[in-house]
C-alpha positions, 0 to 999 in steps of 0.5 A, a space after each residue: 500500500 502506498 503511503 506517504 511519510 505519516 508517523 506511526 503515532 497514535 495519542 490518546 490523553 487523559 490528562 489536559 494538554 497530555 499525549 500517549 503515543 502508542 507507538 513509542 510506548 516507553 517508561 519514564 526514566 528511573 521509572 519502571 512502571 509506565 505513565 499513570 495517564 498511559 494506563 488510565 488511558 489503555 483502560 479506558 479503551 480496553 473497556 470501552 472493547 468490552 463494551 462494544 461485545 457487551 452490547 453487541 451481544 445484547 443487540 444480536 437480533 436487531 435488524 438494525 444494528 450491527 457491531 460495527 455501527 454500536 462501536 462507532 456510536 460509542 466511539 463518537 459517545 465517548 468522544 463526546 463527553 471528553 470533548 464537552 468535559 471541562 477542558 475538553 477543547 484541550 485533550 487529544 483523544 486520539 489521532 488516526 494513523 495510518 500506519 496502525 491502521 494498516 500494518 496492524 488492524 486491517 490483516 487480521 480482518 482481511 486474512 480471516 475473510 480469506 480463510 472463512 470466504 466459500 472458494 467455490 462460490 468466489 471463484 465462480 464468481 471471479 471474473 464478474 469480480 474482476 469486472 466490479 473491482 477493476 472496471 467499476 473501480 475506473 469509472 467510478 475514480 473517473 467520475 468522481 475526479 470529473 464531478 469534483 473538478 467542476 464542483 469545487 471550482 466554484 467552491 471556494 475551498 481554500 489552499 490545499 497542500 498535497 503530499 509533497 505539492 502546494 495548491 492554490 485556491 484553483 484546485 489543480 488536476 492532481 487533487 481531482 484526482 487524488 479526490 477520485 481516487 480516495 472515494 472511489 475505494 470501497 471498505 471491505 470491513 463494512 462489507 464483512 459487517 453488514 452481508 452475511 456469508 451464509 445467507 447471502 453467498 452471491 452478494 456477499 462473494 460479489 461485494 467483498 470480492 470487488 472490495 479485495 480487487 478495489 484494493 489493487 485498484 486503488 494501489 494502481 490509482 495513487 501510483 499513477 497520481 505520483 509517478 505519471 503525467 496524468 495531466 497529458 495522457 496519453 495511450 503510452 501512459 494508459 499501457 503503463 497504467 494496464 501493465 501496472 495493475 497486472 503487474 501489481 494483482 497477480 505478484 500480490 497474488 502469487 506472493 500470498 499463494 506462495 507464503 500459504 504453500 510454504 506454510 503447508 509444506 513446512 507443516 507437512 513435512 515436519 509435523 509439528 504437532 507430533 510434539 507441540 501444536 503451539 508451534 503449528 498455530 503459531 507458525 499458521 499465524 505467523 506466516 500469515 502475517 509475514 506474507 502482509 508485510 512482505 507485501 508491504 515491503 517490496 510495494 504491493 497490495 497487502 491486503 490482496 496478498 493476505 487474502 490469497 494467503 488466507 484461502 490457500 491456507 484454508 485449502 492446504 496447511 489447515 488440513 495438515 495440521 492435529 485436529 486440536 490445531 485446527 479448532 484453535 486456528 479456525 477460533 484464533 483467527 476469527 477472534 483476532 478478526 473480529 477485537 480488530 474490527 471492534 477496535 477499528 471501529 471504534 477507534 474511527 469514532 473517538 478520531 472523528 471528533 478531535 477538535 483539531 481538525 474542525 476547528 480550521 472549518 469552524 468559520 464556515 461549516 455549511 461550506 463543510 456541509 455542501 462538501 460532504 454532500 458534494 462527495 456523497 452525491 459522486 459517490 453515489 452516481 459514480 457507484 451506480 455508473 458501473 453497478 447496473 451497466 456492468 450487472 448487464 454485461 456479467 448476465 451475458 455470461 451467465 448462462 443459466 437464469 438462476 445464475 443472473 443478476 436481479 434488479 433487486 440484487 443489483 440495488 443491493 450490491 450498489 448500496 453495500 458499495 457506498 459505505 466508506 471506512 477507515 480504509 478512505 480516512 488513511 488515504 485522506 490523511 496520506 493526501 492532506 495531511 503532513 504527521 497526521 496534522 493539517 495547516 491549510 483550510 483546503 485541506 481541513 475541508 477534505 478531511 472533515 468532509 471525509 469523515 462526514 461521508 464516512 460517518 453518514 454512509 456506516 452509521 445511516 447506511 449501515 442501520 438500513 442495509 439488513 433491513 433493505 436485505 430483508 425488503 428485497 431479499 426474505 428469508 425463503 428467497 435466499 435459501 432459494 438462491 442459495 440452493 440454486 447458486 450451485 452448478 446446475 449443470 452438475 448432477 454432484 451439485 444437485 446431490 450435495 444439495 440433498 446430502 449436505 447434512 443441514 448445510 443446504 436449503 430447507 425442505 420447502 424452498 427444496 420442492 419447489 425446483 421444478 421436477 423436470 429440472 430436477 431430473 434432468 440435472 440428474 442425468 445430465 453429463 457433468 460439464 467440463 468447467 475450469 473447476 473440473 480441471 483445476 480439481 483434476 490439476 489439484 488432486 494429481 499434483 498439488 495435494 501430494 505435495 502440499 498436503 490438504 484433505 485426503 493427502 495427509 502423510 500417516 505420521 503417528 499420531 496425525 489426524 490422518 490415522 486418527 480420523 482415517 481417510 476423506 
């Protein structure tokens, strides 16, 4: 992920005019306890985690409510009343920092989504995947660099400072673009909180999928603010930017697919779990987070690289590990997943309230508003430019009529894709901000007006989305998506349906697959698709060497002898 020279520095304060920073937590000298204000502070926030489960829990059945939005409530709560405390205007309750953001909260939640997604049904769905992620991603960039270059010339902003450029009132081409770039970004993380994988498979393969490929996107975009001439472009530049993004999705992708094979082969050959499985889930969560930074290191798209590292992990080094491992990895990593969105959450909520970065907006706050709905109005028609077109084309290739895409499933993908997170606060901050801090008026409007938009789309959004869901989608239509989402070409698909032990559709929504289609996907014979031969490919010359299910070595001991064979 490109970032710029942001400090790691997070701060939160207790104490008028006190700052914490959590990256270079150090004790006092001759002191060998830390900061009492420190303490205090990292209590607060550990209790305030706590409290986000607490009434998450409370509020499981809500069709309302969901985790993400209760944390970044309660986020905005407690900012609130540190902000109105006597003397409130004085603390620094915490300010945003990419880096933590990035290095430390987003791969968990990323590598879990990876680890848990239903690889068939995301494959299936890759190349109308790739169609969102990549093609939708230009569009809406495009849109939202246009929209907001002929907006905000008339909106008098102010100066802008851009990384290393200084702009005048006249916003240059670079900003529109940086604009673009910052909102055409979905936030995976929203995705994961308000689709659920079970109910809606397509949907949410669909939206979190191109949420994955918006991160290379993305990548490619702010690559080409800062290292092409966008401003006399050309068809030269336009191959540089196509070789770039190629370049960029498929070594992020082979890199993670390389960490996840290592991890099984290592595994498998030494059989940690002979003598410990604390070594095996720790080599499992290690490596995962290497195959990250690795990414990071060599200027790649992270998140991309943990998420294929996640789903050969599933495939492979998870089957070649004791069975006692694999409870605890599958239990680890979705803890760890879910503490980091809590955490992120809140985290967004207590930030958006630093009194820092409104006070340079303060003279002119309607100038903040029209803003704010300025970019959440781009956002919206930039999303729907590529979601409906786009919906069309993918139905051509959908042979099947079960297989297309809805009107009322389009509408849904579009409105899951409008939220923003955190993901567009760290680039707002890479693009306006010098260590976390911002001079210029221009630039305050940017990220305040960020933080609206981010603010409005998770908590306003968020709360109608399971309910639109329910509108559009009710409980007995899903199952029969569900059902019917399978390969009805493949007479296997039709049986595992029926054999699935609870996985698969009710009795009702079962029966009411015509019959004649029924039996005629009995009969038929299967089709030869590219997961048929990847299988073949797999099973022939992967699984004997990396392991996975049904190619674990007999060590003693092993799951393998244990459980015996698949």
């Amino acid at each position: 992920m490109v970032r710029g020279s942001m400090s790691a520095e997070v701060f939160v304060s207790v104490a008028a005019g006190g700052r914490f920073d959590l990256g270079t937590m150090t004790t006092n000298p001759g002191d060998s306890t830390f900061d009492y204000p420190s303490v205090v502070s990292i209590n607060i926030f550990v209790a305030l985690l706590c409290a986000c489960i607490v009434i998450g829990h409370l509020l499981e059945e809500n069709r309302w409510l969901n985790e993400s939005t209760t944390a970044l409530i309660i986020g905005l709560c407690t900012g609130a009343v540190i902000l109105f405390a006597p003397g409130g205007r004085n603390y620094v309750i915490m300010m945003f920092s990419e880096d933590l953001f990035f290095i430390y909260v987003l791969p968990p939640i990323i590598f879990n989504a990876g680890f848990q997604v239903k690889k068939k049904q995301f494959f299936r769905n890759f190349m109308t995947i790739m169609l969102f992620g990549v093609v939708g991603t230009v569009i809406s960039f495009i849109i939202i660099s246009f929209g907001a270059s002929q907006v905000f010339r008339i909106m008098d902003l102010g100066a802008l400072e851009i990384r290393d450029y200084f702009v005048s009132s006249l916003i240059s081409f670079l900003v529109y673009t940086a604009i673009g770039a910052i909102f055409s970004a979905t936030d995976s993380v929203c995705t994961l909180q308000v689709l659920n994988q079970d109910d809606t498979p397509l949907l949410y393969s669909l939206v979190f999928g191109e949420g994955v490929v918006n991160d290379a996107t993305s990548v490619v975009l702010f690559h080409a603010i800062q290292k092409f001439d966008l401003v006399h472009i050309d068809i030269k530049v336009v191959m540089k930017l196509v070789v770039n993004f190629f370049y960029l999705f498929s070594t992020s992708t082979f890199l993670g697919a390389f960490t996840g094979l290592l991890s099984a082969y290592i595994i498998k050959k030494l059989y940690f779990g002979r003598h410990s499985t604390d070594r095996e889930v720790a080599l499992m969560i290690l490596m995962a987070y290497l195959s990250y930074m690795l990414a990071e290191l060599l200027d790649l798209s992270g998140i991309l690289t943990v998420f294929f590292c996640g789903i050969v992990m599933s495939h492979y080094t998870w089957h070649n590990v004791t069975e006692n491992s694999r409870v605890t990895t599958k239990h680890a990593f979705a803890t760890l997943s879910f503490i980091a969105e809590v955490f992120l959450f809140l985290y967004v909520g207590m930030d958006a309230l630093d009194i820092e970065k409104w006070r340079s907006v303060s003279g002119s706050p309607e100038k903040s508003i029209r803003v704010s709905l300025v970019l959440l109005g781009l956002v919206s028609v930039g999303r729907a430019a590529f979601v409906f077109p786009l919906s069309l084309i993918a139905n051509i290739s959908r042979i099947s009529q079960n297989d297309k895409l809805t009107l009322k499933q389009q509408v849904i993908i579009w409105w899951a894709g409008l939220m923003r997170g955190a993901v567009s606060i760290a680039l707002a901050y890479n693009q306006f901000t010098r260590s976390g801090q911002t001079h210029q008026q221009g630039n305050a409007f940017m990220i305040t007006s960020t933080i609206s938009v981010v603010l409005f789309t998770t908590v306003a959004l968020g709360l109608m989305t399971k309910p639109l869901i329910h509108f559009f989608l009710p409980p007995s239509t899903r199952h029969l998506t569900m059902s019917l989402s399978l390969d009805p070409s493949s007479p296997n698909s039709f049986l595992s349906l029926l054999l699935s032990n609870g996985q698969a559709i009710e009795v009702e929504a079962e029966n009411s697959v015509p019959r004649s289609t029924s039996l005629r996907m009995l009969l038929m014979t299967p089709s030869r698709s590219v997961h048929h031969y990847w299988r073949m490919f797999d099973d022939a010359f992967m699984r004997p060497v990396f392991g996975g299910r049904g190619f674990v070595p007999l060590v003693p001991g092993s799951p393998t002898e244990r459980d015996g064979p698949d």
